[in-house]
NUNU-742574 format. One line per 3 residues: their letters; for each residue x, y, z of C-alpha. Coordinates in nm, 3 decimals. Last residue first. Example, Ala and Ser with C-alpha at 12.3 -4.5 7.8 and 13.67 -1.06 7.14 Angstrom:
% NUNU-742574
SA = 1.367,-0.106,0.714 ~ 1.230,-0.450,0.780;
This chain:
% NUNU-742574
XXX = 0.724,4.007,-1.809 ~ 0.779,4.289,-1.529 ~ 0.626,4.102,-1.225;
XXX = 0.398,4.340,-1.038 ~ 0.447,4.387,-0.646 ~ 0.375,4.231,-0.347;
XXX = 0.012,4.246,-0.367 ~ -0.178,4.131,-0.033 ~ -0.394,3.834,-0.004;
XXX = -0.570,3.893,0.366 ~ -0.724,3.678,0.699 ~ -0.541,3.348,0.619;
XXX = -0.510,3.075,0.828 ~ -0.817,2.954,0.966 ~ -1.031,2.987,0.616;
XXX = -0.822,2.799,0.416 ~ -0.988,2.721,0.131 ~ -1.243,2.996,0.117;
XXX = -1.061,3.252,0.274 ~ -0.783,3.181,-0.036 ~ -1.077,3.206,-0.278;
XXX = -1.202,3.532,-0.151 ~ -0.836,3.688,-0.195 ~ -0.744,3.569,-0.520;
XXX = -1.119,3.654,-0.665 ~ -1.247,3.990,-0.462 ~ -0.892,4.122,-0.308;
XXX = -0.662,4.040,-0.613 ~ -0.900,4.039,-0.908 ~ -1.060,4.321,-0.753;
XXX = -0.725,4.502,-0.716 ~ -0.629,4.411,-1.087 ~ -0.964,4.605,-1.184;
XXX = -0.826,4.915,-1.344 ~ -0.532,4.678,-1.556 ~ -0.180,4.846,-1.492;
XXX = -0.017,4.491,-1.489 ~ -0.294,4.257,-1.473 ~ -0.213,4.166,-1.844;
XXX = 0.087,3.992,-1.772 ~ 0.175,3.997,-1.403 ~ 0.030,4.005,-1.040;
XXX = 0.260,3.879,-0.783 ~ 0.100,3.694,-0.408 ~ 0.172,3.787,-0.019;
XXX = -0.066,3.608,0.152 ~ -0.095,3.731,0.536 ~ -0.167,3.490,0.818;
XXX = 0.150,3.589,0.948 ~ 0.348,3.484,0.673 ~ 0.334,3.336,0.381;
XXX = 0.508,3.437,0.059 ~ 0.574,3.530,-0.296 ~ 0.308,3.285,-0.528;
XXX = 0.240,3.393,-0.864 ~ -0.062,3.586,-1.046 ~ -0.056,3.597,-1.401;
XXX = -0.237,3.789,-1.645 ~ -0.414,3.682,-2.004 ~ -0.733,3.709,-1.881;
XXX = -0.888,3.341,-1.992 ~ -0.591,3.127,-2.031 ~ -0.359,3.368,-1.782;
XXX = -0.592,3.402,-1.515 ~ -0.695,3.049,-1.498 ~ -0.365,2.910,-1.533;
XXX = -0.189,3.117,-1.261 ~ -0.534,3.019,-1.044 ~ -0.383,2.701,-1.033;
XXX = -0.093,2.739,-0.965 ~ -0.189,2.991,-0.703 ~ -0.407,2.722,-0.518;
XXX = -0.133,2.470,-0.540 ~ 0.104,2.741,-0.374 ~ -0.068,2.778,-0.122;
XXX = -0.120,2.378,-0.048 ~ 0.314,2.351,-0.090 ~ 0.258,2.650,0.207;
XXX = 0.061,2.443,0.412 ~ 0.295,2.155,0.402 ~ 0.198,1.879,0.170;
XXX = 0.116,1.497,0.313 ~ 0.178,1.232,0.103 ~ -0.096,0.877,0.131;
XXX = 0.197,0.601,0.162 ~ 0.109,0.337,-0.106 ~ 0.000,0.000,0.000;
């Protein structure tokens, strides 16, 4: 029988940024990538097409945000931008 594995919380994070990565970029044409965890704080990368885009703060508070509260709903209480990638 096959040992079940385990990921850390932050392997999880990252997951759910993956994820959202390909999202964002197949339908938007942005990118969001994982930075760091700390504190209960999020700290994600926007990219792409989400640089200078008007609603790049409701993508990151509303969608990015929301969904992280969603999954892990004990240990995160904000998303927070940590500034734009440049490609």
């Amino acid at each position: 029988m096959q040992d079940k594995k385990e990921f850390t919380l932050e392997e999880q994070m990252r997951g759910l940024v993956e994820q959202l990565d390909a999202y964002i970029d197949t339908y938007h044409g942005g990118s969001v990538e994982f930075v760091s965890y700390q504190d209960k704080v999020v700290k994600v990368r926007l990219g792409k097409a989400c640089i200078d885009c008007p609603l790049s703060t409701q993508t990151l508070k509303g969608w990015i945000e929301g969904t992280f509260k969603q999954f892990f709903p004990e240990e995160v209480d904000c998303v927070e931008n940590a500034g734009q990638l440049t490609e």
